[in-house]
C-alpha positions as CSV (number, residue, x, y, z in Angstrom):
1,X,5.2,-8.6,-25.8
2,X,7.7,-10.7,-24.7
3,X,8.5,-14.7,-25.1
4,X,10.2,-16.7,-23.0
5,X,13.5,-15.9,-24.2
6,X,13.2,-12.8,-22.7
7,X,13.2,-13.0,-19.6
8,X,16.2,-13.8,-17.7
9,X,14.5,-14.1,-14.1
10,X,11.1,-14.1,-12.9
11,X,10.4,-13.9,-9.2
12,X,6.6,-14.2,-8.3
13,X,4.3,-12.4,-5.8
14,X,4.7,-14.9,-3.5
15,X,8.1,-15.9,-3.8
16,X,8.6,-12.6,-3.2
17,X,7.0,-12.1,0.0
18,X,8.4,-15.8,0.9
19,X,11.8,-14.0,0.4
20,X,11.5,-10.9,2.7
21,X,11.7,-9.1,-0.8
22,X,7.8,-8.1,-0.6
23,X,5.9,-7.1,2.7
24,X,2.5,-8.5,2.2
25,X,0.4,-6.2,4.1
26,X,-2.7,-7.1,2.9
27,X,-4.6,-8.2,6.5
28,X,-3.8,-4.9,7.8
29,X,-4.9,-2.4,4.8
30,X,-8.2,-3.8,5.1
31,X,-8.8,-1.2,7.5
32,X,-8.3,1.9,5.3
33,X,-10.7,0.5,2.6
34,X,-8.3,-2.2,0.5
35,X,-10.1,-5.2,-0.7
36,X,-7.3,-6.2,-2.9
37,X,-4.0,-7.9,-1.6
38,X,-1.6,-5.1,-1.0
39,X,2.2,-5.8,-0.7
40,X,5.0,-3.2,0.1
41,X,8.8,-3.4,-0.8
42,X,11.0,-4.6,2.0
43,X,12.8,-0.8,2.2
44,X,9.5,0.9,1.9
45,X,8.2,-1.2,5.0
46,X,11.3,-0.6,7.0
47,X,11.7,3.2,5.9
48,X,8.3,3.7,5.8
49,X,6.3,1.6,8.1
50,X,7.9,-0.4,10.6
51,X,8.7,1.5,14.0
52,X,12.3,1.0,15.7
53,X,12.4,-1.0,18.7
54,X,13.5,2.0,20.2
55,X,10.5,4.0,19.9
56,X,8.4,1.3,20.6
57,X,6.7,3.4,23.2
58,X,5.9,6.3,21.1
59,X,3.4,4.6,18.3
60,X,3.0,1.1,17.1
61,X,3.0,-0.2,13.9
62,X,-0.7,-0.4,13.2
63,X,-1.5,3.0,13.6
64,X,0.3,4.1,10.8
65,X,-2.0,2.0,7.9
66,X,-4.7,4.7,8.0
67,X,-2.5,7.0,7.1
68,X,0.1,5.8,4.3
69,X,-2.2,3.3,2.3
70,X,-5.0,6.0,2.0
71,X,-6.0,7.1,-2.0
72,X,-8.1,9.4,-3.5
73,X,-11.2,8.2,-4.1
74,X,-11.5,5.5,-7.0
75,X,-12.0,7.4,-10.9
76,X,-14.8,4.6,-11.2
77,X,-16.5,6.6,-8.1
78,X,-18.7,9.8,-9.1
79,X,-17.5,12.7,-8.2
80,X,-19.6,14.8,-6.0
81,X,-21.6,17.3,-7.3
82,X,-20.8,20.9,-6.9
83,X,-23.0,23.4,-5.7
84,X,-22.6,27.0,-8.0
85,X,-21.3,29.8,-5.9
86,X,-23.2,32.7,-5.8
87,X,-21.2,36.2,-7.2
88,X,-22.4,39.6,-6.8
């Protein structure tokens, strides 16, 4: 697809996080079902994620993984099985 010619910069995963450019939220997604190492984007954690100091009080941080790293269920999952609805 492409050689190495074309590329002009390559940054990796954990460069990336090393950087501030990537959020590795990985430890914390665990909770909402992620068994694979999740990383956000520096604007989505701050615009999306991370609380202001000064609404410390209101929630904290870790209350909001549930919530914003939840998917539909996998398309290797079965789907349940519906039950007909009776018409008259």
């Amino acid at each position: 697809m492409f050689t190495a010619a074309d590329v002009i910069y390559a940054h990796t995963r954990a460069r990336a996080i090393e950087d501030t450019v990537l959020v590795d939220v990985s430890g914390q997604v665990r909770e909402a079902g992620f068994c694979i190492p999740v990383a956000l984007t520096e604007r989505v954690w701050t615009e999306c994620v991370e609380w202001p100091e000064t609404e410390a009080a209101i929630q904290d941080e870790s209350a909001g993984y549930g919530t914003s790293c939840s998917l539909p269920p996998s398309p290797l999952e079965p789907l349940p099985v519906a039950t007909p609805i009776d018409t008259p």
